[in-house]
Wavefront OBJ file of the C-alpha trace (Angstrom):
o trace
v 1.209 -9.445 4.204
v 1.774 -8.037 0.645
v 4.075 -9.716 -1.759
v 6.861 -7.290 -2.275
v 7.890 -8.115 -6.035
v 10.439 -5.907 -6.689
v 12.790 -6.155 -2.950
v 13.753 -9.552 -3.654
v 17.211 -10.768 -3.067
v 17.221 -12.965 -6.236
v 17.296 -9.570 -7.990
v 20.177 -9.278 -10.788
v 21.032 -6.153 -12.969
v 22.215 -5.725 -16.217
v 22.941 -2.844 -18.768
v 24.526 -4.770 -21.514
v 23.553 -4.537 -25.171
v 22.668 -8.476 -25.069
v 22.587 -11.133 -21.878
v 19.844 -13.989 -21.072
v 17.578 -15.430 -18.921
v 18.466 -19.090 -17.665
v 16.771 -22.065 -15.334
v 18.102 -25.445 -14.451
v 14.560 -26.943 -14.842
v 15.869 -30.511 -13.416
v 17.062 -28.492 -9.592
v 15.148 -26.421 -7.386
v 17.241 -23.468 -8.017
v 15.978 -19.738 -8.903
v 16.259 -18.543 -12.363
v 18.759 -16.621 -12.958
v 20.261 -13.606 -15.507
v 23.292 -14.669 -17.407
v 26.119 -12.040 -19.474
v 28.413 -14.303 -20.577
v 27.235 -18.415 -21.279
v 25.011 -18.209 -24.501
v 24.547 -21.882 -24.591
v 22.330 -22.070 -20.981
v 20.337 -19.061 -22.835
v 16.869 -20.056 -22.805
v 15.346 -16.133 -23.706
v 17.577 -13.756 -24.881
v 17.662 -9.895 -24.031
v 18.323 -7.413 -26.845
v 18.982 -4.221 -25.011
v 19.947 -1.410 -27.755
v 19.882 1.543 -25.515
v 21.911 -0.291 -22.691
v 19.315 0.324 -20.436
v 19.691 -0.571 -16.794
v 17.674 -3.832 -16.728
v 16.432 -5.451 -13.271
v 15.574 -9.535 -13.499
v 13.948 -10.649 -9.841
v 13.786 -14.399 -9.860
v 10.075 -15.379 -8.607
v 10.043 -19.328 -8.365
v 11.989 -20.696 -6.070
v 12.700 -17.226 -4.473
v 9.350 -14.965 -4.136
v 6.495 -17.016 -1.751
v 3.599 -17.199 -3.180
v 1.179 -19.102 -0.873
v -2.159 -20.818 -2.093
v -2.446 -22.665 1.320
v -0.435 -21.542 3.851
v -1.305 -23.848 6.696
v -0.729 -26.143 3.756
v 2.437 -25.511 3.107
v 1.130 -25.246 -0.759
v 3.149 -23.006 -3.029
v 0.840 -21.615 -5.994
v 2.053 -21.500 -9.672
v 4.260 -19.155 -10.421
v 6.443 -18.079 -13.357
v 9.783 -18.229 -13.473
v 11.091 -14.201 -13.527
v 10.453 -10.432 -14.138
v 12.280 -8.235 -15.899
v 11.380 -4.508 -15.089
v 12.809 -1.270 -16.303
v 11.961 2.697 -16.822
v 7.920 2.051 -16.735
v 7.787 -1.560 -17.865
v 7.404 -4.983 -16.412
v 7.870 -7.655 -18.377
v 6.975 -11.275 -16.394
v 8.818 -14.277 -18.405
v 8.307 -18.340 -18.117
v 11.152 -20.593 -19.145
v 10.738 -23.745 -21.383
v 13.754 -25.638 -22.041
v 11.608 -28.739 -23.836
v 8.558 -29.666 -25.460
v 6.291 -32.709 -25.003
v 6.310 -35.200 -27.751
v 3.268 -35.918 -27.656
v 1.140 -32.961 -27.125
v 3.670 -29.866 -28.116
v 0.980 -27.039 -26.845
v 1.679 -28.071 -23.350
v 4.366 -25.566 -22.440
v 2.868 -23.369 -23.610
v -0.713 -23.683 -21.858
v 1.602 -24.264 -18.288
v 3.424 -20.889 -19.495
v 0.384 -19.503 -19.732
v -1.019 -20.369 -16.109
v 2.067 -19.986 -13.975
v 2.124 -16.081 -15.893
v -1.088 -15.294 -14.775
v -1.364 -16.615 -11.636
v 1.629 -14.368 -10.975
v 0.490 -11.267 -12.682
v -2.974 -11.451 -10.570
v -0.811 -11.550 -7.159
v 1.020 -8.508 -8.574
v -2.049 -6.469 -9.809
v -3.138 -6.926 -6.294
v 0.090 -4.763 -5.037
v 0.924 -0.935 -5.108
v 4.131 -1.998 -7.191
v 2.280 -2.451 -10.461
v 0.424 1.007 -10.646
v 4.273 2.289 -11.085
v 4.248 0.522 -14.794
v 2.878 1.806 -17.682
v 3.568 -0.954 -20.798
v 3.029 -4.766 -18.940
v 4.086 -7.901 -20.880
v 4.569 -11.572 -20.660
v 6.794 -13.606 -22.500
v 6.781 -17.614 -22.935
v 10.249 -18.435 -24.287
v 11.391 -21.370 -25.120
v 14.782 -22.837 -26.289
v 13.649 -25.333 -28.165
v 11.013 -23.279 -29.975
v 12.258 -20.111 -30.577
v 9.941 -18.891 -32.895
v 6.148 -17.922 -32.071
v 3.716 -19.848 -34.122
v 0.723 -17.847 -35.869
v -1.693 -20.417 -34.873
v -1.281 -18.622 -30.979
v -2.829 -15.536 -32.456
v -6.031 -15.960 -30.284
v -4.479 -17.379 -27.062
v -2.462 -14.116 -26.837
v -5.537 -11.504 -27.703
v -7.571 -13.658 -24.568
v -4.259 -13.272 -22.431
v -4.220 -9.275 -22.918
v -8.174 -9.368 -22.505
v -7.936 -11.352 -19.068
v -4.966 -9.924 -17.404
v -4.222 -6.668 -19.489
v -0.926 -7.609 -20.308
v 0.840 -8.647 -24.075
v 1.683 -11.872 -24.606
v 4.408 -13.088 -26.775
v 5.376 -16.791 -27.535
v 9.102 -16.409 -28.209
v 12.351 -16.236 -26.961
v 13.582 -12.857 -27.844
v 12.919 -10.316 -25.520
v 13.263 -6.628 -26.680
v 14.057 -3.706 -24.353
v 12.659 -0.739 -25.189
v 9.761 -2.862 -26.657
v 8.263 -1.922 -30.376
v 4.803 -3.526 -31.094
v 5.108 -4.072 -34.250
v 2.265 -6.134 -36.350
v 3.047 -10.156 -36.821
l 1 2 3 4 5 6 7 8 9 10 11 12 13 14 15 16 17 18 19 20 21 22 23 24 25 26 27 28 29 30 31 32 33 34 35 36 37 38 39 40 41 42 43 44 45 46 47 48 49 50 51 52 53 54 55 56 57 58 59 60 61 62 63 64 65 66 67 68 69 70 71 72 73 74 75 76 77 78 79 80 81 82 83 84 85 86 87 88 89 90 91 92 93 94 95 96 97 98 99 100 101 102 103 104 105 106 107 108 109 110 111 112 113 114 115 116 117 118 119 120 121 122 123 124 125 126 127 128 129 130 131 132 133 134 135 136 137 138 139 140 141 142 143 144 145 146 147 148 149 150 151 152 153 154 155 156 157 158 159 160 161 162 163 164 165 166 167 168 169 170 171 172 173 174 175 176 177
């Protein structure tokens, strides 16, 4: 049976000019899209044209089996955001590890793809036209040149843009770093 992405019941709308995207990493809860508590913002949505703005939580809501007979859930990232003709799939970091601080970002990186490649294998994502992936996290809010390469591979493999940051801009303006 297909994966249907975008009929989830963890799916939240919003059409304000700012709101974020939150997980309580300790609890097995769904991520979730927040107007009003800045302080639980891990990424935060600039929305200028007050678009209408769809966020489907994906872990903890959307089954994605690598063994079913298992009972094995495969990685998967935390959200999408989708509106007009774009998809934008986002993983939440709340910390770093002290002793190796690329970590969250190579786990971002795996839990995105492995959800993008059980979407590319739907009908939903022929209906998008600009596909991105973001890595935020709160603790790093800024994306690091040295990450240069690891996002030009991530467009190569899965055909989608990858930005390290938490700042998430609807409509989206590639603009050079």
């Amino acid at each position: 049976m297909e994966i249907d992405f975008l009929n989830s019941q963890c799916q939240s709308v919003s059409n304000k000019k700012r709101f974020g995207l939150c997980d309580e990493q300790d609890n097995k809860e769904p991520a979730y899209l927040d107007e009003r508590n800045g302080d639980k913002w891990i990424a935060v949505v600039e929305n200028e044209e007050l678009k209408e703005v769809h966020f489907i939580a994906i872990d903890y809501c959307i089954d994605i089996w690598r063994d079913k007979e298992k009972k094995e859930m495969d990685n998967r990232c935390d959200g999408m955001l989708w509106y007009d003709k774009a998809v934008v799939f986002v993983e939440l970091k709340e910390r770093v590890s002290k002793k190796n601080t690329n970590v969250w970002v190579k786990d971002g990186e795996k839990q995105l793809k492995r959800t993008i490649e059980y979407f590319e294998k739907t009908g939903q994502s022929d209906k998008f036209t600009e596909k991105r992936a973001y890595i935020a996290n709160k603790a790093h809010p800024i994306f690091k040149e040295s990450q240069l390469q690891k996002m030009k591979s991530f467009k190569q493999e899965t055909g989608y843009t990858l930005r390290i940051e938490n700042r998430i801009k609807i409509p989206y303006i590639n603009t050079p770093s």
